[in-house]
C-alpha positions in Angstrom: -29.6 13.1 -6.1 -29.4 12.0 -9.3 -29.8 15.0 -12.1 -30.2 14.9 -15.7 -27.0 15.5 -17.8 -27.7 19.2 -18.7 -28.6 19.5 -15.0 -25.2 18.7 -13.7 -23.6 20.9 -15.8 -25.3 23.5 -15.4 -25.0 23.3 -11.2 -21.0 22.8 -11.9 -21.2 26.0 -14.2 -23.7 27.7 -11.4 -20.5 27.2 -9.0 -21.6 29.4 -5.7 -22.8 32.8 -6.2 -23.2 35.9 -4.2 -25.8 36.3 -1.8 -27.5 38.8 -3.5 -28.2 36.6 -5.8 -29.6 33.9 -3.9 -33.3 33.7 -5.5 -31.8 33.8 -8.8 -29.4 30.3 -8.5 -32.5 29.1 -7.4 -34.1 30.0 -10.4 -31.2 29.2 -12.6 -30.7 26.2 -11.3 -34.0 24.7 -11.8 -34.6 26.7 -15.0 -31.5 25.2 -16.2 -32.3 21.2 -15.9 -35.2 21.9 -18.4 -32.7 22.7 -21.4 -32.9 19.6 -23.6 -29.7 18.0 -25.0 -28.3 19.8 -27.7 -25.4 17.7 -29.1 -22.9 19.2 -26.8 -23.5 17.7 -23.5 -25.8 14.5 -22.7 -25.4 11.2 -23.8 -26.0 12.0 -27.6 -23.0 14.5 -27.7 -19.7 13.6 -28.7 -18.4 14.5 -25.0 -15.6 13.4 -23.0 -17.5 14.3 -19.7 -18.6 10.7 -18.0 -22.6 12.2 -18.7 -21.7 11.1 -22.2 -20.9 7.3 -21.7 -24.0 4.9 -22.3 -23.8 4.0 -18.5 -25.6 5.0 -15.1 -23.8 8.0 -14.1 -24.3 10.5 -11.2 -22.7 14.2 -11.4 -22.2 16.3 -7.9 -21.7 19.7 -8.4 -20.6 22.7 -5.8 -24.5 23.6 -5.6 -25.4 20.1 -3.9 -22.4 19.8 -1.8 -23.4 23.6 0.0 -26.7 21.7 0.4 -26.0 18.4 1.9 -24.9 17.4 5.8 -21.8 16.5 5.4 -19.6 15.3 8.3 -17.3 13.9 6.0 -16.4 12.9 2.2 -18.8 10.3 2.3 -21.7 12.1 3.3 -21.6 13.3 -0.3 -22.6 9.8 -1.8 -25.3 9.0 0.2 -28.3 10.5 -2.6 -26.5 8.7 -5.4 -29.0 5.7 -6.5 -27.6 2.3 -5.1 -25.1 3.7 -3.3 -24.1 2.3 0.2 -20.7 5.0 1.8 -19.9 5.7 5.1 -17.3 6.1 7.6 -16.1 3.4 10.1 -16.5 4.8 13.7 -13.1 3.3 14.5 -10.8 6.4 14.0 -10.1 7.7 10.2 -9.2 4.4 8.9 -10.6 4.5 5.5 -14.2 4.7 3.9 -16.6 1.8 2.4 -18.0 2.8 -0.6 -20.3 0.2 -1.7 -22.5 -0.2 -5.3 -23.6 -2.9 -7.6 -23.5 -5.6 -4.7 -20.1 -5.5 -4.2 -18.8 -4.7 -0.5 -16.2 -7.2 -0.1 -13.6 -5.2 0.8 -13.4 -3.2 3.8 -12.2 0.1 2.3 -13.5 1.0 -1.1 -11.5 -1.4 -3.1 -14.3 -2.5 -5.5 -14.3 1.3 -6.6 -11.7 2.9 -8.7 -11.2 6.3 -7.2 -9.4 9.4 -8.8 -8.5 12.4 -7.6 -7.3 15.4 -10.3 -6.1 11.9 -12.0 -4.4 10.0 -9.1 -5.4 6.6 -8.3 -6.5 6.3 -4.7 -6.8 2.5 -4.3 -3.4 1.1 -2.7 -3.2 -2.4 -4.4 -1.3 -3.8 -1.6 -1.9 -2.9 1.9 -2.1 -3.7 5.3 -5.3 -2.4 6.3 -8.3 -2.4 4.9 -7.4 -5.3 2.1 -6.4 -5.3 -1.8 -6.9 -2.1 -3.4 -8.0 -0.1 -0.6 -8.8 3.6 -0.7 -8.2 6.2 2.0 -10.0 9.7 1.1 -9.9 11.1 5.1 -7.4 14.0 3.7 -9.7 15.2 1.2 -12.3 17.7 2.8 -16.1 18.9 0.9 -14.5 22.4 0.6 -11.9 20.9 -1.6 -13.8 19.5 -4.1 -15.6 20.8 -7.5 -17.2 18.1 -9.0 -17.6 14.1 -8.5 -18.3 11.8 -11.3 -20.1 8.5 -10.3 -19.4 5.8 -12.9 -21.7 2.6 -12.5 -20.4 -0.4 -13.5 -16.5 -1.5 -15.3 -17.5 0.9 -18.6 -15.0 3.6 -18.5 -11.6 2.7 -20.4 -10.2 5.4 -18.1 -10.4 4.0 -15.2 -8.7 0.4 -14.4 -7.6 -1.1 -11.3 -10.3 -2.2 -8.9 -13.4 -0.7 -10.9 -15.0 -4.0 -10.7 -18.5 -2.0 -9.3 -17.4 1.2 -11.5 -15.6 4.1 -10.9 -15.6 7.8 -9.2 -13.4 10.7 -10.7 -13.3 13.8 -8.2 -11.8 17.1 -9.7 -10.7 19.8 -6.9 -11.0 23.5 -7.3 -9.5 26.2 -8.3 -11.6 29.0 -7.1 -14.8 30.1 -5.9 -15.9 32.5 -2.7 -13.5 32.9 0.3 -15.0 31.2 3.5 -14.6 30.8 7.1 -17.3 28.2 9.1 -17.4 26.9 12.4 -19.2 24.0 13.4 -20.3 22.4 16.9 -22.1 19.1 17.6 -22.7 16.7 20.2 -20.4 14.0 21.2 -17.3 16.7 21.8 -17.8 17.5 17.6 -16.0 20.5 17.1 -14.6 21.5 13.3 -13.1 25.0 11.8 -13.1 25.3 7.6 -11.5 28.2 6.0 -11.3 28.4 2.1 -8.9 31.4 0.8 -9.2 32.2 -3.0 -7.0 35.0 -4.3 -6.6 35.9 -8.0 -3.7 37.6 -9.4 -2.3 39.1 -12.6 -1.0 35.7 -13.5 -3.1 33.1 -11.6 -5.2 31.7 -9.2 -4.6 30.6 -5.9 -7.0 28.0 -4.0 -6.1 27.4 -0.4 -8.1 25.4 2.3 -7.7 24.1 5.5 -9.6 22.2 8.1 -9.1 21.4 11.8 -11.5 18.7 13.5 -11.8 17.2 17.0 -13.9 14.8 18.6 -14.8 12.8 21.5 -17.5 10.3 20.0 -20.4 8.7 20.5 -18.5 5.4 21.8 -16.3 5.3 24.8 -12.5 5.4 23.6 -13.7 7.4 20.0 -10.8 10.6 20.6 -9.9 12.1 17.1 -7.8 15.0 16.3 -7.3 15.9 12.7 -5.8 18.7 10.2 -6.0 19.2 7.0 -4.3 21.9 5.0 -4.5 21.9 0.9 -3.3 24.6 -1.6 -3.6 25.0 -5.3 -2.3 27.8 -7.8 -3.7 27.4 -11.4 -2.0 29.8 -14.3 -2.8 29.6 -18.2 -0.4 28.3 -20.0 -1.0 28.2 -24.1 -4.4 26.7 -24.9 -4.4 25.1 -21.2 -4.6 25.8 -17.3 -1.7 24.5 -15.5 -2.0 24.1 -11.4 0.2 22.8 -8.9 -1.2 21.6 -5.9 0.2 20.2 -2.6 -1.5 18.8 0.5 -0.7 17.7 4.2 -2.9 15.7 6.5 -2.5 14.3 10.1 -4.6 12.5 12.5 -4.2 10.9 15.8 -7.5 9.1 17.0 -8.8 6.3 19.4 -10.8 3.5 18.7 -13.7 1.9 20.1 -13.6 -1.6 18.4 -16.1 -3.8 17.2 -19.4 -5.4 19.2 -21.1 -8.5 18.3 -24.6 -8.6 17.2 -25.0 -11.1 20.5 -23.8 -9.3 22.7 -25.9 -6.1 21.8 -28.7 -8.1 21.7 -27.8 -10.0 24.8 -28.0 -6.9 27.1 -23.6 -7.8 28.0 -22.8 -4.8 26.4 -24.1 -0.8 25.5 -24.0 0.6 22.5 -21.7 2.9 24.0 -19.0 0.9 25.0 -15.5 -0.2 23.9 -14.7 -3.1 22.8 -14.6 -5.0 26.6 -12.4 -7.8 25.6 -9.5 -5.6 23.2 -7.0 -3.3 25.1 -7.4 0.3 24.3 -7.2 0.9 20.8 -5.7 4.0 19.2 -3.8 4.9 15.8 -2.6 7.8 13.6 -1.3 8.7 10.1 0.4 11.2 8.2 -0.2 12.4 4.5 1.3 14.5 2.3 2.5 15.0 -1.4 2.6 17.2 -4.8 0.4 16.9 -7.8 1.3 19.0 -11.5 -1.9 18.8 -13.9 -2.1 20.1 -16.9 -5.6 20.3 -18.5 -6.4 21.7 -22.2 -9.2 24.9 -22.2 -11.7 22.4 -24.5 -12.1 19.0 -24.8 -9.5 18.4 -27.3 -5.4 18.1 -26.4 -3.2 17.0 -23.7 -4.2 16.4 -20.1 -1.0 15.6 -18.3 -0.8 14.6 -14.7 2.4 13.7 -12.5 2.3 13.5 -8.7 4.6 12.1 -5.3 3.1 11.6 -2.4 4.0 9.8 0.6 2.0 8.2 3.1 1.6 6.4 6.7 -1.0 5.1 8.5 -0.8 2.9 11.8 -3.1 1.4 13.8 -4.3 -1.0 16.8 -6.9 -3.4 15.5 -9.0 -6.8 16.8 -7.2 -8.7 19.5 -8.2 -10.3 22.8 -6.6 -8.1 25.9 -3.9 -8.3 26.8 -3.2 -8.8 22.7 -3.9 -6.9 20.0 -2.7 -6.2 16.6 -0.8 -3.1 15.2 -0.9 -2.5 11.8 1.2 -0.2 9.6 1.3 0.7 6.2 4.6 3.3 5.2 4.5 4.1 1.3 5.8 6.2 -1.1 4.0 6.6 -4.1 4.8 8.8 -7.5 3.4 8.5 -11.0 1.9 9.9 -13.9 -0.5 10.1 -16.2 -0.8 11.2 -20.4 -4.7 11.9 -22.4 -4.4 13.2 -25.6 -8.2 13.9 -26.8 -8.9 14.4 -30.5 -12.2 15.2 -31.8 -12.9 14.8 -35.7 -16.1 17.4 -35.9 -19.4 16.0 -35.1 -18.4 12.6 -36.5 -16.5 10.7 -33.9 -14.0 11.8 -30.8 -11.0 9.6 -29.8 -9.4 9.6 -26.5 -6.0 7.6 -25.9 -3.7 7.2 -22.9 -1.4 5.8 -20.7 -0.9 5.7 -16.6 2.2 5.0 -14.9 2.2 4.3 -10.8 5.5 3.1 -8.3 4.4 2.2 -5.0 7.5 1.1 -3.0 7.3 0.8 1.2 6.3 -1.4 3.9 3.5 -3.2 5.3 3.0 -5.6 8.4 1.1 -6.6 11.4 2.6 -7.1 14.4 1.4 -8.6 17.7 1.7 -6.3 20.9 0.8 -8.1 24.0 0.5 -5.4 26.9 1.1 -2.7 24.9 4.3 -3.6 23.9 6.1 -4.9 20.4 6.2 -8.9 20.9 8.5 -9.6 18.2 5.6 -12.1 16.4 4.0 -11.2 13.3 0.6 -12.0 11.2 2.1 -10.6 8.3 5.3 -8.1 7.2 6.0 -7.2 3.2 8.9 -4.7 1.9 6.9 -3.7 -1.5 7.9 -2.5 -4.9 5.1 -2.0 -6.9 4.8 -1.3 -10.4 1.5 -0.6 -12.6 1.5 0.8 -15.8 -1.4 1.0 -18.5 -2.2 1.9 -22.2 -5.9 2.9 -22.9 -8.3 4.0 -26.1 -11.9 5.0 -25.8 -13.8 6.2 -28.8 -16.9 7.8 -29.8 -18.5 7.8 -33.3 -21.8 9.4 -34.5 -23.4 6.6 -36.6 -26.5 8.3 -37.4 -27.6 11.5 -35.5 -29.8 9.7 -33.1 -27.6 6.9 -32.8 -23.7 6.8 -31.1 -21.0 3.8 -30.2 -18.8 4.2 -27.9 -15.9 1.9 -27.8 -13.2 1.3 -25.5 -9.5 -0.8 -24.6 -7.6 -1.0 -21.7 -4.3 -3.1 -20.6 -2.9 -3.2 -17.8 0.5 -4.8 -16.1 1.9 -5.5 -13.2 5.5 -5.9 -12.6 6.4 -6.5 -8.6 8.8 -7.2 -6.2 7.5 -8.9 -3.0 9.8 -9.4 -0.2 8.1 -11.6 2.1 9.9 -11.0 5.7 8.1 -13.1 7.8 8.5 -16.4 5.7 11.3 -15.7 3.4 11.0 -18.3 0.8 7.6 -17.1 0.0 9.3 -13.9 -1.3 8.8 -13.4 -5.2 8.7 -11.2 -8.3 5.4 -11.1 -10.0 4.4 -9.6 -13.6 0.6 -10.2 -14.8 -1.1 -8.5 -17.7 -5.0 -8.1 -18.3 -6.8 -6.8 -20.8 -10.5 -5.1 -20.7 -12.6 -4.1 -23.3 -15.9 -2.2 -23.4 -18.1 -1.2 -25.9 -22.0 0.5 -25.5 -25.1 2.3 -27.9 -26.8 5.3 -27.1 -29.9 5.9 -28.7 -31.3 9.3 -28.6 -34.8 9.2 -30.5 -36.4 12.4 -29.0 -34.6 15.0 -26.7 -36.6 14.2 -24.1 -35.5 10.3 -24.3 -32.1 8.6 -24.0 -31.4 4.9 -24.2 -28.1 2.8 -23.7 -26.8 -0.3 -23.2 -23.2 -1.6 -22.8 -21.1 -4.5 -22.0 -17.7 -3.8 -20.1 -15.1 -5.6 -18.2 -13.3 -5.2 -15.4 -10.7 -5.8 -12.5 -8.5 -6.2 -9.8 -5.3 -6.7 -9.2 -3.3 -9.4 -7.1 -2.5 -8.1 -3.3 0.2 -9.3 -2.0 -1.4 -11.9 0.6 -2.4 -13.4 -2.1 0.8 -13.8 -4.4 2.8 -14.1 -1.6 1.1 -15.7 1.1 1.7 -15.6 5.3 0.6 -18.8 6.2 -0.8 -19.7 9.2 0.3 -18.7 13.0 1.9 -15.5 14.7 5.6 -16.1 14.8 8.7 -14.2 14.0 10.6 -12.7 11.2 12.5 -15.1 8.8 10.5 -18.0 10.0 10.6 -21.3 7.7 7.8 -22.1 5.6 5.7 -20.2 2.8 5.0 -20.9 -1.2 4.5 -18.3 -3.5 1.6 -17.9 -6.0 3.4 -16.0 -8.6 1.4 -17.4 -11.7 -1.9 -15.9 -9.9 -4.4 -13.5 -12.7 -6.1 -10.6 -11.5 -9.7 -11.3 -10.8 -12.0 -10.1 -13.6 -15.9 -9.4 -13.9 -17.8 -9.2 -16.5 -21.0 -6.7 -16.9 -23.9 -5.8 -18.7 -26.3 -3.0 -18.4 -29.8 -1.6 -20.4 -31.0 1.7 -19.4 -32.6 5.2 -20.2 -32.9 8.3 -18.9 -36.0 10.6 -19.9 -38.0 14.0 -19.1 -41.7 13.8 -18.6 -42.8 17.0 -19.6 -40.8 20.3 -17.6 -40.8 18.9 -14.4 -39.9 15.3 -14.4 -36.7 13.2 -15.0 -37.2 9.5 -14.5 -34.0 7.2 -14.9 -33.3 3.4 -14.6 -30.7 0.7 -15.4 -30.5 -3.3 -15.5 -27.8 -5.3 -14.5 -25.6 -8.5 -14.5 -22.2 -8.9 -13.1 -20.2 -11.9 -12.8 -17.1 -12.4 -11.1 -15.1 -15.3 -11.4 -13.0 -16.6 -8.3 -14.2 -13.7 -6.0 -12.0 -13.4 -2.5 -13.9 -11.0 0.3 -13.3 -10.2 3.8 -14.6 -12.9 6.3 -16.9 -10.1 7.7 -16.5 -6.1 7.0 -13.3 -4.7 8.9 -11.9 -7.9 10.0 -8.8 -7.7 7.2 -9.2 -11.1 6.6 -9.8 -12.4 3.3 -10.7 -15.8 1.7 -12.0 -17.1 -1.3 -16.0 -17.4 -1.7 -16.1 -18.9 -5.2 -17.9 -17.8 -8.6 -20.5 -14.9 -8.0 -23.2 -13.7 -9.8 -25.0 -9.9 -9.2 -28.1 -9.0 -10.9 -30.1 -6.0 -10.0 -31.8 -2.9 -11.3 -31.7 1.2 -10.1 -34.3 3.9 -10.6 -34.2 7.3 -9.6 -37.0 9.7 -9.9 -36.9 13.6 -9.7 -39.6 15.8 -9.7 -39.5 19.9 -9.9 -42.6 21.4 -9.5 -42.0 25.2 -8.7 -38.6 26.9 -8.4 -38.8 26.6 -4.5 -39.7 22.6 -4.0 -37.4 19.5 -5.1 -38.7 16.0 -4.7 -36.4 12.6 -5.4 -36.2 9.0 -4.9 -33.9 6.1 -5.7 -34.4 3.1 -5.1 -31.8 -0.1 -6.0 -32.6 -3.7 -5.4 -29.4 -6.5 -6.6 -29.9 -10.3 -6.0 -26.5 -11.5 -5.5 -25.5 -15.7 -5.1 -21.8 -17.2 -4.6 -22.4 -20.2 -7.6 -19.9 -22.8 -5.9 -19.5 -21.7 -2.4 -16.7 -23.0 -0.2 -19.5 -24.2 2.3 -22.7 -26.1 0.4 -26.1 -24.4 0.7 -24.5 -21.0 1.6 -24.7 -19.1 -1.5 -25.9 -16.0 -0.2 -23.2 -12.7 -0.1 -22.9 -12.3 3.7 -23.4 -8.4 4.9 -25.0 -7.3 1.7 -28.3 -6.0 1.6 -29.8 -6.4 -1.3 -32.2 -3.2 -1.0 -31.3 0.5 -1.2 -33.1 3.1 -1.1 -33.6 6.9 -0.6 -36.2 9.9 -0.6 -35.9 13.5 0.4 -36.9 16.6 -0.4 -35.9 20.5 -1.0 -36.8 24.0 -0.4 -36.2 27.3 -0.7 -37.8 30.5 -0.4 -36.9 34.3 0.1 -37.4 35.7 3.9 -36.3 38.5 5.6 -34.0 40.3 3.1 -32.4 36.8 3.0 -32.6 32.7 1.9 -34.1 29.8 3.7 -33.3 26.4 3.1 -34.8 23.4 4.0 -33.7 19.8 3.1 -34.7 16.6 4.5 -33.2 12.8 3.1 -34.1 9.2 3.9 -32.2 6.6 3.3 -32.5 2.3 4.3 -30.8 -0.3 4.3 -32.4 -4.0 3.9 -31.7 -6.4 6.6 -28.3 -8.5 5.6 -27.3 -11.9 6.1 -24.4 -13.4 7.6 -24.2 -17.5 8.8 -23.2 -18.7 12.0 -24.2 -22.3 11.9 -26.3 -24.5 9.3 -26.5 -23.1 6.0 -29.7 -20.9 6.9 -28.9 -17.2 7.3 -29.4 -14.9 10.0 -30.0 -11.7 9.6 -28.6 -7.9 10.9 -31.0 -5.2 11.9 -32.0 -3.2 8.8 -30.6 0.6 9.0 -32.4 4.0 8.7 -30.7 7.3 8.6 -32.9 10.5 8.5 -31.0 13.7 7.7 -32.5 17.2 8.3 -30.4 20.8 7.4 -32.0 23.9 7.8 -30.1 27.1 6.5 -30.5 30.9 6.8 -28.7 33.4 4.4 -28.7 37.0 4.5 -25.5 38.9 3.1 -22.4 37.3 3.3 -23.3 34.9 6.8 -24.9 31.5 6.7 -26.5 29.8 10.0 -27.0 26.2 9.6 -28.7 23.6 12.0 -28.6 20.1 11.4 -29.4 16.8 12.1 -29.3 12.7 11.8 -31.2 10.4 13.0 -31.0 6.7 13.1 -33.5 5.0 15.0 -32.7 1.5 15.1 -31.4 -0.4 17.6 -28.0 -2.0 17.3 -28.0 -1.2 13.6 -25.1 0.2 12.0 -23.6 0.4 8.3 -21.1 -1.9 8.9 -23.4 -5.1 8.8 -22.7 -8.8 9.8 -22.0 -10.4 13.0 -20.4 -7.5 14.7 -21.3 -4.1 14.3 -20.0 -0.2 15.0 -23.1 1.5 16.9 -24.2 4.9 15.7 -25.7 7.6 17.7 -29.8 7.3 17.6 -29.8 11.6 17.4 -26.4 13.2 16.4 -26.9 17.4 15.3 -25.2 20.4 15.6 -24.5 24.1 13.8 -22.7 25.5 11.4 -22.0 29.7 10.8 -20.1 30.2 7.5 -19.2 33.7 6.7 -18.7 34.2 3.1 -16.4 37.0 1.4 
């Protein structure tokens, strides 16, 4: 749901409240997205909440996260306009999150992600492709607000926010929970949240332990997550200290084809029938220090360590299949000093350190055993640093600029260990700038445009590349590619964002990206990447919400992007395979008073349009298009919530995951929740 900049923070002020007061945060909440902007918050305001760029943006408070099914992070994404996230059925391997036309790479890595200021995106890895992102550690009841950034616009935010950026800020307090879910397929999942304040701070602690069976033979996951913050003042600022640890084991059903599915060989139930048993696990864990300043202006300091391990059994024909393993450890930092010069102009300049050093590699088992071959095997030290300036100036009092620099370098050390003499050092350097208007003529009206740039950087397959064949360590052969740039795209966007009167907010945005020398995966999954040639993206987004009384909520999105490869490798197939190039959604809210307590009611449509992928000949064929239904009905009285819920996705062979082989979803999935609140 997309909400009106004074809307989202008011629902991230509103926070959860007692029971008591149920019908009020109702009231409040609604009430609250009718205040018009008043300098402070909104695009006009000098601000250095994302609300205030001249850009698409979507802000998800604690208020719509308690009202959404959510089975997992991604859940949360699924009412922001344009937006395509879900979770591959294959085991906690990582999590597409797809806007602006881009879904090239497997596991978010067309998304800058940030968590309490901590990139996400691994620039280098073994699974999931260049700059892929892995949020499974990071539960709902972690999280106080996510920022979604459409488009490269935000100087903040660098490596890999070719289709924009999300910033997700974790909490520090709230109500004390415990919640037990059950659900079909084996679904079984315990949530506690522990908040206690003392004297001199305040201590955040939650935890989360999941199994499954899944709908798909071979889908076993076991999964625990345990995360703990303490936040003290410290002069004009909060200081916290926060540590997680996360650990999976899981199964994995593989990928079917399209043909087969359709052929009648195989049920959307089954395993892969021509892989061995698939299976992996990972481990997670590390330390973040923030520092964050009371206002806007001053120091926000961030410094972290984390290490982090992920293996996995993947593609294959029995009695072959591929393990992959990435084993990283990561620490960094990250300096904001915010200065704000009255209600002229506010300037905001930084810098961003990160060391990624570890292994990667892909080794071929045959019979469940280590064959001594490899598709690919890196020892990585990775350095990334970055200086960054974003500004915004008051030129007239209806009229702002906001301006923006950011460079970035790259100084690594690849050591290529399956062909040596491919091995190399590597330093690159890109620079990005962005600048935008917002015109604010009436409260009721805000207007922007803006032109930004953006990136990726180099993965290692690509500066130091494999080659060709499954054969051992220290094999002969192998060139390095050490004067390769980091892929750029430029963008443009127009928008607004307006009120019609008390109960309407209408909002829309145009857009053209082009990305020069784009690489994406063969088909989304595979972790195999090649070169597609000059692309092109131009599309629009509208979102409508509509309040009538303080018990209904009505909204829509709807995004449509016309995406062609200019030069493709193959002549006549310029179209993006597995991108659809409609999105949309439509649900609706309630809430009413009954029996000394709160109902809820929410239901949400979303669709996918049909996408195309080529077998043979330059026409396309096309996947199923995908429908999901979600339904959530909740009962509150005192301090115990009973939730039912449900999702439905009627078609046949669809899945998210689109192209010539897909991950089959459950038609009707469901279960209940009981939270108990003190």
């Amino acid at each position: 749901m997309v909400l009106a900049p004074t809307a989202q923070g008011a629902l991230l002020m509103s926070g959860v409240l007692a029971p008591a007061m149920a019908q009020e945060r109702v009231a409040v909440v609604l009430d609250a997205i009718q205040v018009s902007a008043d300098g402070v918050t909104g695009k006009r305001g000098l601000s250095t909440g994302s609300e205030a760029l001249p850009a698409a943006v979507t802000v998800i408070g604690q208020d719509e996260i308690a009202r959404t099914n959510v089975k997992d992070f991604t859940d949360l994404l699924r009412r922001v306009p344009g937006v395509n996230a879900f979770t591959y059925g294959q085991g906690d391997i990582g999590s597409p999150i797809r806007m602006r036309g881009f879904s090239g790479n497997a596991h978010g890595g067309d998304v800058a992600i940030y968590v309490d200021g901590v990139p996400q995106n691994f620039p280098s890895a073994s699974q999931g492709g260049s700059g892929m992102s892995d949020l499974s550690w990071l539960t709902p009841d972690m999280i106080e607000r996510i920022e979604v950034i459409k488009g490269p616009f935000s100087a903040l935010y660098g490596d890999q926010a070719r289709s924009g950026a999300i910033n997700i800020t974790t909490r520090t307090g709230g109500a004390s929970s415990l919640s037990a879910t059950l659900g079909r397929f084996g679904y079984g999942k315990l949530n506690g949240v522990l908040v206690k304040e003392g004297t001199h701070g305040t201590l955040f602690a939650a935890g989360e332990v999941l199994t499954s069976e899944g709908f798909r033979d071979n889908s076993d996951m076991t999964r625990g997550n345990l995360f703990a913050k303490y936040t003290v003042p410290l002069s004009d600022g909060l200081l916290s200290l926060r540590g997680h640890y996360y650990k999976v084991s899981f199964d994995s059903p593989g990928y079917l084809t399209l043909a087969d599915l359709r052929a009648g060989i195989v049920d959307p139930r089954d395993a892969n029938p021509y892989a061995v048993p698939l299976f992996g696990d990972a481990e997670r864990y590390g330390a973040v220090l923030n520092y964050a300043p009371r206002g806007e202006a001053g120091w926000n300091a961030t410094a972290y360590v984390e290490h982090y391990e992920k293996n996995r059994t993947n593609g294959g024909t029995a009695p072959s299949t591929n393990f992959q393993s990435d084993d990283r450890n990561l620490f960094g930092g990250r300096l904001l000093h915010t200065s704000r010069f009255g209600d002229l102009a506010l300037l905001s300049a930084g810098a961003e350190m990160r060391y990624d050093r570890g292994d990667a590699w892909n080794q071929r088992y045959t019979n469940g055993q280590a064959s001594g071959l490899y598709t690919n095997a890196y020892r990585l030290e990775l350095l990334t640093y970055a200086a960054f300036v974003q500004g915004q100036l008051k030129i007239a009092e209806p009229l702002k600029l906001v301006a923006g620099l950011r460079h970035d370098r790259f100084d690594y050390d690849i050591d290529n260990l399956k062909r040596p003499a491919a091995s190399t050092t590597y330093e690159a350097s890109v620079t990005t700038p962005r600048i935008g208007l917002v015109y604010t003529p009436v409260d009721a009206l805000e207007l922007y445009a803006n032109y930004g740039e953006g990136f990726r950087s180099a993965g290692a397959p690509e500066i130091s590349p494999q080659g060709p064949g499954v054969i051992p360590l220290g094999s002969a052969g192998g060139v390095a590619s050490g004067d390769l740039r980091p892929p750029k795209v430029e963008s443009y966007d127009v928008g607004f964002n307006a009120r019609l009167g008390p109960a309407w907010r209408v909002g829309a945005s145009l857009y053209t990206t082009k990305n020069s020398s784009e690489i994406r995966e063969t088909f989304s999954g595979s972790g195999v990447f090649e070169p597609i040639g000059d692309t092109e993206r131009e599309g629009y987004e509208v979102d409508v919400d509509f309040v009538p009384d303080p018990a209904w909520r009505l909204y829509g999105s709807y995004g449509y992007v016309r995406a062609r490869i200019k030069n493709p490798p193959v002549a006549g197939r310029d179209l993006i395979a597995g991108l659809p190039d409609r999105v949309a959604s439509l649900g609706v809210e309630y809430a009413t008073p009954f029996a000394d307590g709160m109902v809820r009611a929410n239901a949400n449509y979303q669709y996918l349009s049909a996408p195309p992928f080529y077998l043979a000949g330059n026409t396309p064929e096309y996947a199923p298009a995908w429908l999901r239904y979600d339904l959530r009905l909740s009962y509150q009285r005192g301090p115990s919530t009973w939730t039912l819920y449900a999702i439905l996705q009627p078609k046949r062979f669809a899945s998210e995951m689109t192209g010539t082989s897909v991950d089959p979803r459950p038609r009707v999935d469901g279960g209940a929740t009981y939270t108990y609140t003190f």
